[in-house]
DRENDO-1510 file (C-alpha; in Angstrom, 1 decimal, always signed):
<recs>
REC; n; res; u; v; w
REC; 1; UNK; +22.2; -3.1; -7.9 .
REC; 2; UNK; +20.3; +0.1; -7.0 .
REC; 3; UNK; +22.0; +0.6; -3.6 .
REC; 4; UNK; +19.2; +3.8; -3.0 .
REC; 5; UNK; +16.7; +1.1; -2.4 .
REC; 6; UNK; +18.9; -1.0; +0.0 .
REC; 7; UNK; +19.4; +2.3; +1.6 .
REC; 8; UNK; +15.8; +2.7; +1.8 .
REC; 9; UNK; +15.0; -0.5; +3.3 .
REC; 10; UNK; +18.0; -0.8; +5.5 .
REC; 11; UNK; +16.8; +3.0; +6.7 .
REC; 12; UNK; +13.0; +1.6; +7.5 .
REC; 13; UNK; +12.4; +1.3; +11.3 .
REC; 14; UNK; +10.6; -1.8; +11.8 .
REC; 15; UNK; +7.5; -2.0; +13.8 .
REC; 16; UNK; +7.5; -5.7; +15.3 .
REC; 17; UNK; +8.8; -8.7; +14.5 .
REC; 18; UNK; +7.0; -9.5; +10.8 .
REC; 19; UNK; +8.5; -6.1; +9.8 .
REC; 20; UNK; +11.9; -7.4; +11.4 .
REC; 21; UNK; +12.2; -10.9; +9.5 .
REC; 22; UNK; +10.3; -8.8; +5.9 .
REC; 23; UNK; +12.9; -6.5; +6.1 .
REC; 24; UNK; +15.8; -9.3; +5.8 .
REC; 25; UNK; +14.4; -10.8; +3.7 .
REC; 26; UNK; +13.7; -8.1; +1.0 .
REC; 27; UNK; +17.6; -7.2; +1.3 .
REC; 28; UNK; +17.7; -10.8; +0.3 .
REC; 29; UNK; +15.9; -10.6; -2.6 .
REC; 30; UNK; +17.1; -7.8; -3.3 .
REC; 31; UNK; +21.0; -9.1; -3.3 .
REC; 32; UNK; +19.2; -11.9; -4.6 .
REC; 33; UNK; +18.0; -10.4; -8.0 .
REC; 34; UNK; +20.6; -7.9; -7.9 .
REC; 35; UNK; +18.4; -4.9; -7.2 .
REC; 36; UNK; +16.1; -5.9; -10.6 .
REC; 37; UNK; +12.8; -5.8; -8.7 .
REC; 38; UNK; +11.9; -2.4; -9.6 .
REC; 39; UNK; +9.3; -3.7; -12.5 .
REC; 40; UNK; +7.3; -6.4; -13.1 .
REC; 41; UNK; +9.8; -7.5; -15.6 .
REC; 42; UNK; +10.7; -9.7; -13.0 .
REC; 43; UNK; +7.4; -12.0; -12.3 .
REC; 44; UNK; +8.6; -13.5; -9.0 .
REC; 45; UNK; +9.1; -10.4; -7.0 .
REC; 46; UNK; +8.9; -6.7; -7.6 .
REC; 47; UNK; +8.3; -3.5; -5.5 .
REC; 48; UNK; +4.9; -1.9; -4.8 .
REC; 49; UNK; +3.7; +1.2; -3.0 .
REC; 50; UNK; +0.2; +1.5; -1.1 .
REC; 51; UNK; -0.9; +4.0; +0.5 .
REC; 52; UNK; -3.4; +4.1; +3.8 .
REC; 53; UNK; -5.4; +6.9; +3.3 .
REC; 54; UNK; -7.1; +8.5; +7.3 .
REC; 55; UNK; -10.2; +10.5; +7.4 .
REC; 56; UNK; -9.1; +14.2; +9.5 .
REC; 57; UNK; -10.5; +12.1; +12.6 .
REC; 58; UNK; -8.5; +9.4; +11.6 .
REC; 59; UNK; -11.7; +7.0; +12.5 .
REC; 60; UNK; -12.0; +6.5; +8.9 .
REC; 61; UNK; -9.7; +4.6; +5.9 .
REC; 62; UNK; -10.5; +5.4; +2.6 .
REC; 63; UNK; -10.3; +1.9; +0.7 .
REC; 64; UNK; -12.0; +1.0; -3.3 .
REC; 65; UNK; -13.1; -2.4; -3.9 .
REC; 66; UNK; -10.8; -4.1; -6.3 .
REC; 67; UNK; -11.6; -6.2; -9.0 .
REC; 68; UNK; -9.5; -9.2; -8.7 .
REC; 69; UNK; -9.5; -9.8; -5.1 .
REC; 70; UNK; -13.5; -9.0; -4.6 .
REC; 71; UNK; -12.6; -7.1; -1.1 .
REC; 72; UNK; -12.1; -4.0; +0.3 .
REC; 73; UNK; -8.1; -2.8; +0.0 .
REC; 74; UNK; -6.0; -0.1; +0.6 .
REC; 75; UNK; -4.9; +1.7; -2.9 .
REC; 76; UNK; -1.6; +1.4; -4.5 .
REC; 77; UNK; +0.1; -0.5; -7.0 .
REC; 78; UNK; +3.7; -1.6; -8.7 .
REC; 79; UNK; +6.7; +1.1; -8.9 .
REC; 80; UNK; +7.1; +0.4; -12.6 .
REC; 81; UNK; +10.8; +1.6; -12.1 .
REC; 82; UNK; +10.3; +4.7; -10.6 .
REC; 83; UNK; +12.6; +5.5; -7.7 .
REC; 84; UNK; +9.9; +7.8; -5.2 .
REC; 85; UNK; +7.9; +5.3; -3.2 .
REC; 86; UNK; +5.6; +8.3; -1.7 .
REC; 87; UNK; +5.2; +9.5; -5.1 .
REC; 88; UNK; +4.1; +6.3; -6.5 .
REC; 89; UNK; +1.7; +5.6; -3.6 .
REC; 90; UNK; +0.4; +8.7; -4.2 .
REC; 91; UNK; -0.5; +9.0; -7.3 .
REC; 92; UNK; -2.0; +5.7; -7.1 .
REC; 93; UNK; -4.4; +6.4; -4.4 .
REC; 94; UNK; -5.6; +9.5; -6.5 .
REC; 95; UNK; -5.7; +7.3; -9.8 .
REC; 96; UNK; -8.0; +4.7; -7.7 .
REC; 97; UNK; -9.9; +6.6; -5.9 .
REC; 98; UNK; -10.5; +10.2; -7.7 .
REC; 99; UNK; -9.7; +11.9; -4.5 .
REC; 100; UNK; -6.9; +15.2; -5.2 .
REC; 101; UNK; -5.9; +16.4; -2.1 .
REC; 102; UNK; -3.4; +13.8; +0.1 .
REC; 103; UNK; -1.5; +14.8; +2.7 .
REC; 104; UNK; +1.3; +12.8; +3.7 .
REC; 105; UNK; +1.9; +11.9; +7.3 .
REC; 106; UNK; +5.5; +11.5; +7.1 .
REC; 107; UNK; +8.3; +11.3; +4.2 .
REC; 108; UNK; +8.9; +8.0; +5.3 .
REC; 109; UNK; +6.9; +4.9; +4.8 .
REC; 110; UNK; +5.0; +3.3; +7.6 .
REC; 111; UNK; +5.1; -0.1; +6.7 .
REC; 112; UNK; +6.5; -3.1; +5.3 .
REC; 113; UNK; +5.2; -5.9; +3.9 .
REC; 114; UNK; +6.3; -9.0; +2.1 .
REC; 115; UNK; +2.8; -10.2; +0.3 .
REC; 116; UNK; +2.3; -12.6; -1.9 .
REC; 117; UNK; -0.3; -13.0; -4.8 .
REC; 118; UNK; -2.1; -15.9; -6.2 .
REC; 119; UNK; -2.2; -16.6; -9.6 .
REC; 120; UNK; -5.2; -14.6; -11.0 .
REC; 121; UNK; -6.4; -13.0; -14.8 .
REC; 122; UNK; -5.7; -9.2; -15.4 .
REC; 123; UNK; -7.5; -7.9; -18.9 .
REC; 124; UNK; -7.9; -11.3; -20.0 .
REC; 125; UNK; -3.8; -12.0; -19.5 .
REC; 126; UNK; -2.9; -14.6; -16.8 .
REC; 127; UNK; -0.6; -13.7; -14.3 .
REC; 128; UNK; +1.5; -16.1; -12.3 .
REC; 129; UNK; +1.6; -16.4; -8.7 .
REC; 130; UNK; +4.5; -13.5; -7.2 .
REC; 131; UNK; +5.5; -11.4; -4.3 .
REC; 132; UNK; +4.8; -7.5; -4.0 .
REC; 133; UNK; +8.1; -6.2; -1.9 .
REC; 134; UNK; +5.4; -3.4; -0.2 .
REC; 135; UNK; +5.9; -0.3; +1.3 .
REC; 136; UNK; +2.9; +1.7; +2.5 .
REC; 137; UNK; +2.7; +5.1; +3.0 .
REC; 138; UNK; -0.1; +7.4; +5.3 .
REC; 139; UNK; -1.9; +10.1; +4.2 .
REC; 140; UNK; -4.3; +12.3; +5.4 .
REC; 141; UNK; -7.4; +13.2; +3.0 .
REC; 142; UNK; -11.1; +15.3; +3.9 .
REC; 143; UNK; -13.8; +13.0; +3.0 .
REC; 144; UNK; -15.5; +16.0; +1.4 .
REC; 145; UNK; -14.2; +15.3; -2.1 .
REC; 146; UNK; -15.6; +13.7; -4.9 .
REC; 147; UNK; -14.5; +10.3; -5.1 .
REC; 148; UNK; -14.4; +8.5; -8.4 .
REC; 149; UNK; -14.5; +4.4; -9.6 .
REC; 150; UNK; -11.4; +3.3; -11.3 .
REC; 151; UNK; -13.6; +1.0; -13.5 .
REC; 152; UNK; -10.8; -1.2; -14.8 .
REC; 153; UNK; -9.1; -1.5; -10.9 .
REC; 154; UNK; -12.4; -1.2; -8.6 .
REC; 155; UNK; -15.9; -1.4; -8.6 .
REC; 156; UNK; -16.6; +1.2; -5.3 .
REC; 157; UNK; -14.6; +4.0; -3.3 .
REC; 158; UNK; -15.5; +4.9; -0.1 .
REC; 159; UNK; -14.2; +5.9; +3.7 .
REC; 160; UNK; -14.7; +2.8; +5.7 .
REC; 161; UNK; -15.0; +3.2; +9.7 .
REC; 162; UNK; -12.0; +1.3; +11.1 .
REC; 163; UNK; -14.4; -0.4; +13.4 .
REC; 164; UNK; -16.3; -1.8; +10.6 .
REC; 165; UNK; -12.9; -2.7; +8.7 .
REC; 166; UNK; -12.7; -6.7; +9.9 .
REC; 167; UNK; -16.2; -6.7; +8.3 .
REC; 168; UNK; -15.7; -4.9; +5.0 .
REC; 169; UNK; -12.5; -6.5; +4.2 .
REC; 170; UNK; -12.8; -10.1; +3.0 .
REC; 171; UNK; -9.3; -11.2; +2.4 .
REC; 172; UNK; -8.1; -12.6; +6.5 .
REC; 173; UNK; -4.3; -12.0; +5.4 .
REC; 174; UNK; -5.1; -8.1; +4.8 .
REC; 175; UNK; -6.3; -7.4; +8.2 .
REC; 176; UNK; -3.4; -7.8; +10.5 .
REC; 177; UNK; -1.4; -5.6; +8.1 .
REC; 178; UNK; -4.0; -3.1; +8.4 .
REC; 179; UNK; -4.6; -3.0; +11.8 .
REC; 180; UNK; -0.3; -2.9; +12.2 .
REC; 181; UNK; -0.7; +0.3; +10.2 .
REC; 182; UNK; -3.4; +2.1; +12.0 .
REC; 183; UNK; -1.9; +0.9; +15.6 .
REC; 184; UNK; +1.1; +2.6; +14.3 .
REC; 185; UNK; -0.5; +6.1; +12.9 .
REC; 186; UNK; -2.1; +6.3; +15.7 .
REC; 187; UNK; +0.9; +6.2; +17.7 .
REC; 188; UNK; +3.3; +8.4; +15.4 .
REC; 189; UNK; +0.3; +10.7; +14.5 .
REC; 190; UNK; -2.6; +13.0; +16.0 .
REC; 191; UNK; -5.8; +13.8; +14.0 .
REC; 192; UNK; -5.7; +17.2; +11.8 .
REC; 193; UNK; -7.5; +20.2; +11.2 .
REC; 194; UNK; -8.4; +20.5; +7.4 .
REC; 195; UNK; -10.4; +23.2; +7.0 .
</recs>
């Protein structure tokens, strides 16, 4: 077993109980599977990496509108083996969104999340239902830059006012996870200067 992600996830300082009971249960799965949840290889559970992107102000979330779920989400996506979390949620959220310049809030992640996926179609492929093991990471980004459309992810980028976000976002189960994560940047973290 990869012990570094046990490590990880034993090191994560839950905020309430659903991060409590997520967390024992991903060192389940992960004794479970024997640490083999790294890629997608394994199609009942495997790790993934978002990223909650603030606005300066943090009044504002940068989300796209993804393709499959026809809502409003955070960007992100599967580890694919790689061992840095923040990298991959990074990279993701430029990929998604076109955006350059993140700034992390923290090395460490701010959430944790055990979600699970519905059966859907991805280029034509079905894909049975499964778990993303989630960790989220917060970033700070200037909604000056050009954002771009991932055309085969999203259909639309764009800073969404957190007091519009119960609105915008059309999946229910999304939207206490997102409001968890903002309660807790706005605890852990003050707005910035960017300029």
């Amino acid at each position: 077993m990869n012990d570094w992600i046990k490590e990880e996830i034993l090191g994560f300082e839950p905020f309430g109980r659903q991060e409590e009971v997520d967390r024992v249960r991903l060192i389940r799965m992960l004794d479970l599977f024997h640490g083999d949840v790294l890629t997608r290889e394994n199609d009942v559970a495997h790790m993934t990496s978002s990223a909650m992107v603030f606005s300066p102000k943090m009044d504002k979330v940068l989300m796209a509108y993804h393709n499959i779920y026809q809502s409003w989400a955070w960007l992100g996506g599967h580890v694919d083996g790689e061992k840095d979390f923040l990298q991959v949620a990074e990279r993701e959220a430029r990929e998604e969104s076109g955006i350059q310049n993140l700034i992390p809030m923290s090395p460490h992640a701010v959430a944790l999340d055990i979600l699970p996926v519905p059966q859907h179609y991805k280029r034509g492929q079905y894909v049975g239902a499964h778990l993303h093991l989630n960790v989220t990471y917060a970033f700070w980004a200037s909604e000056e830059e050009n954002l771009a459309v991932r055309p085969e992810e999203n259909s639309a980028v764009g800073w969404i006012p957190l007091c519009q976000l119960e609105q915008k976002v059309t999946e229910p189960d999304m939207i206490p996870i997102y409001q968890k994560i903002i309660q807790r940047c706005r605890r852990d973290f003050e707005p910035v200067d960017l300029e």
